[in-house]
Backbone as JSON, one array per atom type, in Angstrom:
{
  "sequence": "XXXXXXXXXXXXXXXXXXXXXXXXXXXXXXXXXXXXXXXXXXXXXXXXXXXXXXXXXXXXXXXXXXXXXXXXXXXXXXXXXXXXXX",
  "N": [[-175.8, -116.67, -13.92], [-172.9, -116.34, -13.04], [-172.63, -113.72, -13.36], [-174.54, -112.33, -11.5], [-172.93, -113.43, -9.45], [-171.07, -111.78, -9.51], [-171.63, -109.43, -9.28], [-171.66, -109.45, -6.24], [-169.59, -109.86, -5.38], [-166.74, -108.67, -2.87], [-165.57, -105.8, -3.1], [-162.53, -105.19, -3.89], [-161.97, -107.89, -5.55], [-164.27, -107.2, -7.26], [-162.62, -105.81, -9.07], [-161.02, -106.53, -9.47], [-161.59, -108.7, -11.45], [-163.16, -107.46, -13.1], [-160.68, -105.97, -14.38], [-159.46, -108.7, -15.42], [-161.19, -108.95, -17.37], [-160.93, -106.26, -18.63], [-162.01, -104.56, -18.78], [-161.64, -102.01, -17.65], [-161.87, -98.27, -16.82], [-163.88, -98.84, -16.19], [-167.21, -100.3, -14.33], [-169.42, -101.31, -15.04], [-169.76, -103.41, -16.55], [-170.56, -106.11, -14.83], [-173.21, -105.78, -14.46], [-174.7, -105.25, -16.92], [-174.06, -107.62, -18.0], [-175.56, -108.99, -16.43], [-177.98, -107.77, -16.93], [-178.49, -108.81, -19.68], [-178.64, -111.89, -19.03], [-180.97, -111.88, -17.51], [-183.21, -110.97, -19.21], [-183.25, -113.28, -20.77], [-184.7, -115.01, -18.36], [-186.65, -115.68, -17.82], [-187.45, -117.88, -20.11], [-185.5, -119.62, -18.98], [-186.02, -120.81, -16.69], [-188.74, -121.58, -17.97], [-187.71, -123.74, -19.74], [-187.07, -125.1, -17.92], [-184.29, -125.19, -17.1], [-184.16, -123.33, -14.28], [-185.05, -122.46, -11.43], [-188.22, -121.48, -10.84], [-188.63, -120.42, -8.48], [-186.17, -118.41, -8.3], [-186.71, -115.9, -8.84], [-188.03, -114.01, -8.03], [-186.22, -112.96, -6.42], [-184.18, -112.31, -8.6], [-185.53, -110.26, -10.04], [-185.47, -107.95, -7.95], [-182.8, -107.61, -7.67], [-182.53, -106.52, -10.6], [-184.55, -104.33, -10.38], [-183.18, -102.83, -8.23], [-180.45, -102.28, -10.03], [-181.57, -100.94, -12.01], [-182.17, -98.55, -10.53], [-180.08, -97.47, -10.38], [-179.01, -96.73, -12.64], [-178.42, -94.6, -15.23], [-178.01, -91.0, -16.33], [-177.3, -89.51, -14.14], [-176.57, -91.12, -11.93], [-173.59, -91.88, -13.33], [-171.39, -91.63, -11.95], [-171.26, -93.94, -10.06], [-170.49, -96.19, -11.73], [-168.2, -96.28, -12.0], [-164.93, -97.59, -11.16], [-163.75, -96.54, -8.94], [-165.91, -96.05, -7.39], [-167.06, -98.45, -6.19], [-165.68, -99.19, -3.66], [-165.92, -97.27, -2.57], [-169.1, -96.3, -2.64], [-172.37, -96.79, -1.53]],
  "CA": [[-175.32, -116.92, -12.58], [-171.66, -115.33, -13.24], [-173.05, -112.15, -12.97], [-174.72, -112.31, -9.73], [-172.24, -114.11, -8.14], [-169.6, -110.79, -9.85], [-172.27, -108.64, -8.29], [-171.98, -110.08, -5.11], [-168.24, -109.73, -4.93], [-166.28, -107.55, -2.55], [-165.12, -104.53, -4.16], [-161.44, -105.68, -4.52], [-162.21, -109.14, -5.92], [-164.8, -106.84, -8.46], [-161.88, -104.86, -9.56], [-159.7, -107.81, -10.72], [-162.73, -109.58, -12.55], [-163.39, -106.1, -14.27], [-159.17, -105.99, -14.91], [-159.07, -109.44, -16.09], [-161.86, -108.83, -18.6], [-160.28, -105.64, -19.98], [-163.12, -103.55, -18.94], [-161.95, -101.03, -16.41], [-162.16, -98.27, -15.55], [-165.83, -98.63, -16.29], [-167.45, -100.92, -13.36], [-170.77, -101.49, -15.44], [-170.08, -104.51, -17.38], [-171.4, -107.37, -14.59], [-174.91, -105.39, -14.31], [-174.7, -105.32, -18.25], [-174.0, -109.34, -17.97], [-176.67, -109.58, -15.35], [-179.26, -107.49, -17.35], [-178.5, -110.12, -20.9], [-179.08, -112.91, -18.22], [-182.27, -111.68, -16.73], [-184.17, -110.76, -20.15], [-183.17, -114.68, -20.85], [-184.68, -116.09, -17.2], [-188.27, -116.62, -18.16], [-187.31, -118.96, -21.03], [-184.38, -120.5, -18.5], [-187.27, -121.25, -16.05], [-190.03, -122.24, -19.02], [-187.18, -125.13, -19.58], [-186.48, -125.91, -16.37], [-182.74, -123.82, -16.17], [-183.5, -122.24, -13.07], [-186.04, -122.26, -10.54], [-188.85, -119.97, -10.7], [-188.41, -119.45, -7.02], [-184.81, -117.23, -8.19], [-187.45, -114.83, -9.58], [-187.98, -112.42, -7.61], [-184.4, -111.99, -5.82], [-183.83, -111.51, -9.48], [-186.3, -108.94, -9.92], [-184.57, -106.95, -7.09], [-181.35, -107.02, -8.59], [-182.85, -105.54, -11.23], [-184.97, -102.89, -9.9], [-181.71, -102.13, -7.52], [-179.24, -101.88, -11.28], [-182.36, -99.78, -12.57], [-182.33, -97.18, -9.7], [-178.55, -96.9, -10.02], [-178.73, -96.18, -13.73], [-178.75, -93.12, -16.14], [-176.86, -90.01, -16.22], [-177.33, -89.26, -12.44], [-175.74, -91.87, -11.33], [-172.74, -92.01, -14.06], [-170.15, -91.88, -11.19], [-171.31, -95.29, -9.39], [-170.12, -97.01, -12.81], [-166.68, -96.16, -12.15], [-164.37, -98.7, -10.69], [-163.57, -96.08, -7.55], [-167.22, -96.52, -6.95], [-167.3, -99.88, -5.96], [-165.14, -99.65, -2.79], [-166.97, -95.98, -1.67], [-170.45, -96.11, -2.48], [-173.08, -97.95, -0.8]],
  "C": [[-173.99, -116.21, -12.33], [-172.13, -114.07, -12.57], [-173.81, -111.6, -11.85], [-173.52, -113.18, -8.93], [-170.54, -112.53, -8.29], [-169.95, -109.69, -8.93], [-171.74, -108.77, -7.04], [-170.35, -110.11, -4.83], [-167.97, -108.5, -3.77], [-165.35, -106.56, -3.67], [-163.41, -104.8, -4.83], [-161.18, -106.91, -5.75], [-163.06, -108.59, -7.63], [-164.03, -106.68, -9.37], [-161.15, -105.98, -10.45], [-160.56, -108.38, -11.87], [-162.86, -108.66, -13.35], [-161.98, -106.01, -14.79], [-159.05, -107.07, -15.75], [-159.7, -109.31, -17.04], [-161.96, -107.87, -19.5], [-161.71, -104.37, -20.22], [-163.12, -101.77, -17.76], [-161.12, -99.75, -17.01], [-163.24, -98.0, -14.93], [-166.2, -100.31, -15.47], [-168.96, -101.7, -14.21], [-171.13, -102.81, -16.29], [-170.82, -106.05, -16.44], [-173.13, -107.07, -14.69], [-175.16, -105.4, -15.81], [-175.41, -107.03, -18.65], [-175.65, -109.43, -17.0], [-177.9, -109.3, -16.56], [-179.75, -108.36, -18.85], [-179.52, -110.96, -20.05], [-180.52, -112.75, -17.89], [-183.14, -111.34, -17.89], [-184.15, -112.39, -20.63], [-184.28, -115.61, -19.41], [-186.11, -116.21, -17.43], [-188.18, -117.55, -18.57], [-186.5, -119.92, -20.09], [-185.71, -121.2, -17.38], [-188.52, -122.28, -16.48], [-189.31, -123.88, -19.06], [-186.69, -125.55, -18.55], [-184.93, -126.08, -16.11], [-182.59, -124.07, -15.32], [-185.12, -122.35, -12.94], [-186.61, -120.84, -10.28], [-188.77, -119.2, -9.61], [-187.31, -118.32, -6.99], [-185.48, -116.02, -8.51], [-187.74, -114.05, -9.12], [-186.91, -111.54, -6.64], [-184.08, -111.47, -7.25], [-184.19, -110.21, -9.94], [-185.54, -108.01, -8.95], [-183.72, -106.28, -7.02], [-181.81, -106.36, -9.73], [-183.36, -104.47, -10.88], [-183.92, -102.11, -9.02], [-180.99, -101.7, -8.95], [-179.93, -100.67, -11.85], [-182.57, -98.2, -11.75], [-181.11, -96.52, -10.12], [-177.88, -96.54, -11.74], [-179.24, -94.56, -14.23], [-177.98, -92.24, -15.42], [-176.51, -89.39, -15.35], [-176.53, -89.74, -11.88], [-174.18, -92.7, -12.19], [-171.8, -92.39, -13.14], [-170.41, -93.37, -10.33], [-171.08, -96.43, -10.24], [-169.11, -96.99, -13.14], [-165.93, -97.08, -10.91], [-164.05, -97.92, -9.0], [-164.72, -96.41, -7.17], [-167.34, -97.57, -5.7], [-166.46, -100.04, -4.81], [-165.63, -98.28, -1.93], [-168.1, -95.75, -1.42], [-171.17, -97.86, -2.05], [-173.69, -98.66, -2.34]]
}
């Protein structure tokens, strides 16, 4: 949940959460956090976690983190990023 709700920040608000955790000036660690989280959400679901209904906004966020990866898109994993790109 962290990690969609870090997602889901405005870009200033990202920047500090990425500062306080000592990760910048690489932007990539909540989609990191998210993608842990989301190989976990079957099992969080199986025990009754998290509502299967979160399952396919989650899916989304993933297939969105998965477009915006690999060596193409290296520069949208930089902390300028996150207040220029869509």
């Amino acid at each position: 949940m962290r990690s969609v709700a870090v997602l889901a920040l405005e870009a200033d608000a990202q920047t500090a959460w990425l500062d306080s955790s000592g990760t910048l000036p690489s932007a990539d660690e909540p989609a990191l956090e998210f993608d842990d989280g989301y190989r976990l959400a079957p099992t969080f679901v199986e025990h009754g976690w998290l509502d299967g209904a979160a399952m396919p906004a989650l899916a989304r966020i993933d297939a969105q983190l998965d477009a915006m990866s690999g060596p193409q898109n290296s520069d949208l994993w930089h902390v300028t990023a996150l207040s220029g790109a869509a």
